[in-house]
C-alpha positions in Angstrom: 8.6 17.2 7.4 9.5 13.6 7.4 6.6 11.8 5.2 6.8 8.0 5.2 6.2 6.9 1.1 4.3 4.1 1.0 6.0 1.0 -0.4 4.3 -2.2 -1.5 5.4 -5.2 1.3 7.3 -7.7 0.3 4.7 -11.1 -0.2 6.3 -12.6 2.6 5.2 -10.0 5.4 4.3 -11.3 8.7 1.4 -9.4 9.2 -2.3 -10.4 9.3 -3.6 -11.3 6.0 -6.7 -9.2 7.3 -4.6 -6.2 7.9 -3.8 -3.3 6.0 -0.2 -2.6 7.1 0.3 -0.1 4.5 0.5 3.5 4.9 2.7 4.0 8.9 2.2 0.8 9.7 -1.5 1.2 9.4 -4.0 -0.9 11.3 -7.3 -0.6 9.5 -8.5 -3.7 8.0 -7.4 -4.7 4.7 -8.9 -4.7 1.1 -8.8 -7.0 -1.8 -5.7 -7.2 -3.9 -5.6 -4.5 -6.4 -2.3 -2.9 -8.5 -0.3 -0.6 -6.5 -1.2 3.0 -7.3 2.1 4.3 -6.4 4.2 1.1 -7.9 2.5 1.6 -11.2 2.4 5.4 -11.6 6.0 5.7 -10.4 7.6 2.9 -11.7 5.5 1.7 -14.7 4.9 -1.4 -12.4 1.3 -3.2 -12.8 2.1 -6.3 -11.5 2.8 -5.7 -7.8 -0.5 -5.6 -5.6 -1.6 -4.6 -2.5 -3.9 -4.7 -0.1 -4.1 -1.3 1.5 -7.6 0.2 2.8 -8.9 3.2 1.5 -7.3 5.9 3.5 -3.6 4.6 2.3 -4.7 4.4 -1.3 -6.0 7.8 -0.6 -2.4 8.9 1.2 -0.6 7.0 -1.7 -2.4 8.8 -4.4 -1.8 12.0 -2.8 2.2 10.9 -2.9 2.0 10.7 -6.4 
């Protein structure tokens, strides 16, 4: 089974600040910045945000 990981974006995406663009390529719309679960579970990181809606941080938390 080939599961994408979600990885924070780099600040500089191109996509809409409005979309989520996190989890596949995801097209719901986006929330406000908050830590990345995965980034700071994983890597000890709680400086890099996202922006992911709910059903990614959901997916993201299930990665971890």
């Amino acid at each position: 089974m080939n599961k994408k990981l979600f990885v924070a974006p780099p600040e500089n995406k191109e996509e809409p600040k409005n979309m989520c663009g996190g989890y596949g390529n995801c097209q719901n719309a986006a929330q406000g910045d908050h830590t990345c679960p995965f980034s700071e579970e994983i890597h000890g990181d709680c400086e890099t945000t996202c922006n992911c809606c709910d059903d990614c941080q959901h997916e993201c938390a299930m990665d971890i």
